[in-house]
Each structure stands twice: as C-alpha cells, then as structure tokens.
C-alpha atoms as one frame of an Amber mdcrd trajectory, in Angstrom:
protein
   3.256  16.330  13.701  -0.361  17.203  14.807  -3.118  15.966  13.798  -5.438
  17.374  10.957  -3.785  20.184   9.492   0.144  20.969   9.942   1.194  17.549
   7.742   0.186  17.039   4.316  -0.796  13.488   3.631   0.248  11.744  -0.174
  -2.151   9.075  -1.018  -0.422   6.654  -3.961  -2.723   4.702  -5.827  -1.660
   2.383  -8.306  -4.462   2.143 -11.115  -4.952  -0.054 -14.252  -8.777   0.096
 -15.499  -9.873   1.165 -12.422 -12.725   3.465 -13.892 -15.657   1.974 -12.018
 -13.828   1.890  -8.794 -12.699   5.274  -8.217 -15.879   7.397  -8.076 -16.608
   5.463  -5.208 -13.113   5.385  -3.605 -12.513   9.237  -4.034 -16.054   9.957
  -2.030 -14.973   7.697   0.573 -11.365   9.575   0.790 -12.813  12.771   0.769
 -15.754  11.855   3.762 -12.561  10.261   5.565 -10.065  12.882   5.398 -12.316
  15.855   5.433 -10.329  17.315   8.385  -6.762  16.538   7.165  -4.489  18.430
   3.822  -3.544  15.571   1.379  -3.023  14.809  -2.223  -3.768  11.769  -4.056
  -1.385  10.724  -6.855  -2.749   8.173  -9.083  -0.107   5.989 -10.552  -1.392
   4.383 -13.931  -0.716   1.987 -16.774  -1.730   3.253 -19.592  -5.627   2.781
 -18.707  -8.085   1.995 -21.647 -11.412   2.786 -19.433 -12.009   6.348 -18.167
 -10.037   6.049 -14.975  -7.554   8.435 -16.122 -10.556  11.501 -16.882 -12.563
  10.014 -13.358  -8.939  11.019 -11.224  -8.496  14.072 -12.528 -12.152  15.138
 -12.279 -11.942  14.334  -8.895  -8.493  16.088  -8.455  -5.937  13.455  -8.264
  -2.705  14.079 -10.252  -2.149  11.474 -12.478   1.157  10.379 -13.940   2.051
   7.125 -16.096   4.114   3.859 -15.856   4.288   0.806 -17.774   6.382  -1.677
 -15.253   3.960  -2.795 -12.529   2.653  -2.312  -8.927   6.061  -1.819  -7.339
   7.248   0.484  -9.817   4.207   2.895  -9.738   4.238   3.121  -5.985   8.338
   4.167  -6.460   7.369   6.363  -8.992   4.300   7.525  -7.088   6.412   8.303
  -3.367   9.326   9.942  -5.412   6.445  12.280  -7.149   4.662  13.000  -3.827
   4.797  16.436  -1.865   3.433  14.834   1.873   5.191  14.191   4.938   3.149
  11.129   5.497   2.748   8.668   2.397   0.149   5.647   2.364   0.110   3.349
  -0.596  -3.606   1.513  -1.360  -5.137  -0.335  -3.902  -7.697   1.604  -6.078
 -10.265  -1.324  -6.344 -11.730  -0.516  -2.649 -10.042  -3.698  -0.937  -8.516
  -1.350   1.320 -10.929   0.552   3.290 -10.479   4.273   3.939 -11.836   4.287
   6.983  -8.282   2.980   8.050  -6.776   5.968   6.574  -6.273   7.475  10.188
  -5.318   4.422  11.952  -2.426   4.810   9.471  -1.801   8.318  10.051  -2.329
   7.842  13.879   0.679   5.371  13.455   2.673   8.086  11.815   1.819  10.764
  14.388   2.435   8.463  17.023   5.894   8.007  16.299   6.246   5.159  14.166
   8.454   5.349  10.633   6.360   2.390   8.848   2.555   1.575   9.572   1.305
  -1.507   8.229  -2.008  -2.756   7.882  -2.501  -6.271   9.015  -5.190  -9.273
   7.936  -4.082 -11.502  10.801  -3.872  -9.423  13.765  -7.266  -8.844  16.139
  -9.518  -6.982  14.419  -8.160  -7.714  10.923  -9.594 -10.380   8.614 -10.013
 -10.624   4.301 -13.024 -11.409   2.315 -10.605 -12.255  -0.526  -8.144 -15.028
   0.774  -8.994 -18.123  -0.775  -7.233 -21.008   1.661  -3.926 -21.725  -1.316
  -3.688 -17.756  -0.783  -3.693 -17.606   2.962  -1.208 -20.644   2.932   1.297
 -19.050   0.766   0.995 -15.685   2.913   1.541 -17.515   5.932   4.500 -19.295
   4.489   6.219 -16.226   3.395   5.559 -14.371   6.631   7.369 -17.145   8.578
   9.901 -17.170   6.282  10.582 -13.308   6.558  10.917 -13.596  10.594  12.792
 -16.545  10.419  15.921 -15.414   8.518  15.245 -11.399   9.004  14.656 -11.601
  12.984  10.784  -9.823  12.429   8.268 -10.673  14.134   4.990  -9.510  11.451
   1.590 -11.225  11.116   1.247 -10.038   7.330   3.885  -9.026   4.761   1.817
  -9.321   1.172  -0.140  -6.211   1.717   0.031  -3.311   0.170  -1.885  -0.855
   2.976   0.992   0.740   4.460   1.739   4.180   5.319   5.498   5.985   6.090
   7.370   9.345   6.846   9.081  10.884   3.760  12.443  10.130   6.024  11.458
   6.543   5.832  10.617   6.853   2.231  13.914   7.426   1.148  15.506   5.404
   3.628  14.043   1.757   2.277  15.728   3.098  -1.035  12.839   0.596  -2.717
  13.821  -1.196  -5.994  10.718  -3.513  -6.500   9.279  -3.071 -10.211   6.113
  -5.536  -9.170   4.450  -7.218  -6.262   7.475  -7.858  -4.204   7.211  -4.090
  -3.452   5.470  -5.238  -0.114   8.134  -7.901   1.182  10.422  -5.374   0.045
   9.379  -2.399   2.538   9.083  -5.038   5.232  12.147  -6.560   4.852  13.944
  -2.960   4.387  12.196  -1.382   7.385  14.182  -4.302   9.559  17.577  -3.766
   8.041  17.300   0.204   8.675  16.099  -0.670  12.015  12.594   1.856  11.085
  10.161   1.465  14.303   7.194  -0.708  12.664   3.846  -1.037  14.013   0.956
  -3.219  12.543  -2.547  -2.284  12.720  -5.391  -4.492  12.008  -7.000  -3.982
   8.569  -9.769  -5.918   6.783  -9.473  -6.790   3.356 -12.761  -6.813   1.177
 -13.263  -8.175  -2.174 -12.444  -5.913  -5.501 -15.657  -4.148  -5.614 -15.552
  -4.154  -9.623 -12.918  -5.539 -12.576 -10.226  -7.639 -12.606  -7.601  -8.346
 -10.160  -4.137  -7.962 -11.557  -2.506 -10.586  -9.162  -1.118 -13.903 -10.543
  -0.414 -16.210  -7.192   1.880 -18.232  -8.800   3.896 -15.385 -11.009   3.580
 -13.497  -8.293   4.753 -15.621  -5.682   7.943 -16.344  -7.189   8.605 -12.987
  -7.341   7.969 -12.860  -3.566  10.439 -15.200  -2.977  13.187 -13.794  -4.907
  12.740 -10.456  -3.127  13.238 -12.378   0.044  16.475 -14.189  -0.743  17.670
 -11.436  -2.856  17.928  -9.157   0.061  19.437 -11.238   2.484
C-alpha cells in the first residue's frame, strides 16, 4: 500500500448522542486526512439528539444497532468498503491527529495497530487512579496467560487490514470488543505494533462506560477465550 491515495481508509465510529461532538470531530478528520480516500461509517444507537442529521450532513454513512460498543464496531467493519479500518470514539478522546500514525502502522507492514496510553509519548486526561489500576491489572493478566507483551488493552484506538478484520472473527457485543482484538491478534499470530496515543477527556455528554459492569465483562472475555 502507498501512502495517500491507492488504499481507501474506513473510519468506524460508534455514536450514542454524540450531536455536539461530531461537528468538531468531522473538521478535525477532514484537516487530518485531507491527502488520503476514506469513508467514515457511523455506527449508532438509536440517537435522540441530532447526531444522526450532523453525520450525514457531513457525509458519514450511518447505519443502526441497539447491542453496544462491540457490536457496532462488528457491524461497522463488516459494513466498511476500506482496506485499512480504524475504530475511534466519537466524543474526541481519541485525537485525529493519530489517524496516520495508525495508517503508517498499516503501511508499514503491521496487521493490528494499537494506540497506547502507557507507552512514551502516550498519557490520558481521563484515568482516574481505580481506572488506571484496573487497566493495569487486566493488561498483566492478558500477557500472563496469552504470552503478549502490550502496555494497554482497554482502548478502543486501533486500526487493521481488512485480512485481519476477518481473521479475529470478533464476537464482542460490548466493551470487551478491545481485549477481544488483542487477545485474537495473539492467537492468529497478526504482527501487532503499539503506538503511543493520548487520551483526552469527552469534550461534551456523557460517557457510556460503567467500570464496574464493564469490567466484568472484561474479564469474562479474557477467560472465555483461553
């Protein structure tokens, strides 16, 4: 693949009442990629705002699910046209200015690219300490029985080939989705890399993460795929 033109690049973004975030995160895209051919799919749950009329104004396709994170980004890859897919949150946590370290990844020879908090260069304005603990303790429990060595797994700032795509064969309906592609990518024995990424704050509504909910799920994903 070369860079900025011959690949097309499917952005998936998972909204729920995202309607004040997404004028903002399309501009940024759009200053970002202005070089490169990609789509953005827009995954969302039945929205009550205007996020829906905001994504296709801006020309996003938009299609509808009504089981969670992990399902929409499914739902979202298996409805994409790229070569390269990234997944990223619609709430501008994820930068876009790390939209071509992820596609550098791809184009670099990598299956999987996935941002990072803890490596170099990485770093979240929205990790309270219970939070970072829990990440931590998932992350060593990942290498531990899986043989990985990554410095984040709970992020959803990741970027693949269409191969890979179909290759994890995903089956996450929530936030395990994440652990899931991690864990996946080491059983198909995908080559991996991390990138640092930094992690801002929602810029405007709600979060839809529960830490507790949320972090049972986590662990059932990684037992369950042992």
């Amino acid at each position: 693949m070369s860079k900025n033109g011959n690949h097309l690049i499917s952005i998936v973004i998972p909204t729920l009442n995202e309607a004040e975030n997404l004028p903002q995160l399309f501009s940024n895209i759009r200053a970002v990629l202005s070089q490169y051919r990609y789509e953005i799919i827009i995954v969302d749950g039945h929205s009550k705002d205007k996020t829906v009329s905001i994504a296709r104004k801006n020309g996003a396709r938009v299609i509808f699910e009504e089981k969670g994170k992990g399902f929409a980004i499914r739902k979202g890859i298996s409805n994409s046209r790229g070569d390269i897919i990234i997944s990223m949150d619609a709430d501008m946590s994820h930068r876009p200015e790390e939209l071509k370290l992820l596609i550098s990844g791809i184009d670099a020879g990598y299956d999987v690219c996935m941002g990072s908090r803890f490596l170099l260069g990485g770093g979240s304005d929205d990790m309270p300490l219970f939070r970072k603990l829990g990440n931590k303790f998932f992350i060593f429990l990942v290498n531990l029985l899986y043989g990985s060595r990554y410095t984040d797994l709970c992020y959803g700032y990741r970027s693949f080939t269409r191969d890979a795509a179909k290759k994890l064969g995903l089956k996450s309906d929530g936030f395990g989705i994440e652990t899931e592609i991690g864990i996946k990518a080491v059983k198909k024995r995908l080559r991996v890399l991390e990138i640092p990424s930094y992690e801002k704050k929602r810029n405007a509504g709600q979060g839809k993460l529960r830490s507790f909910q949320d972090g049972w799920i986590i662990l059932k994903t990684i037992f369950g795929n042992l």
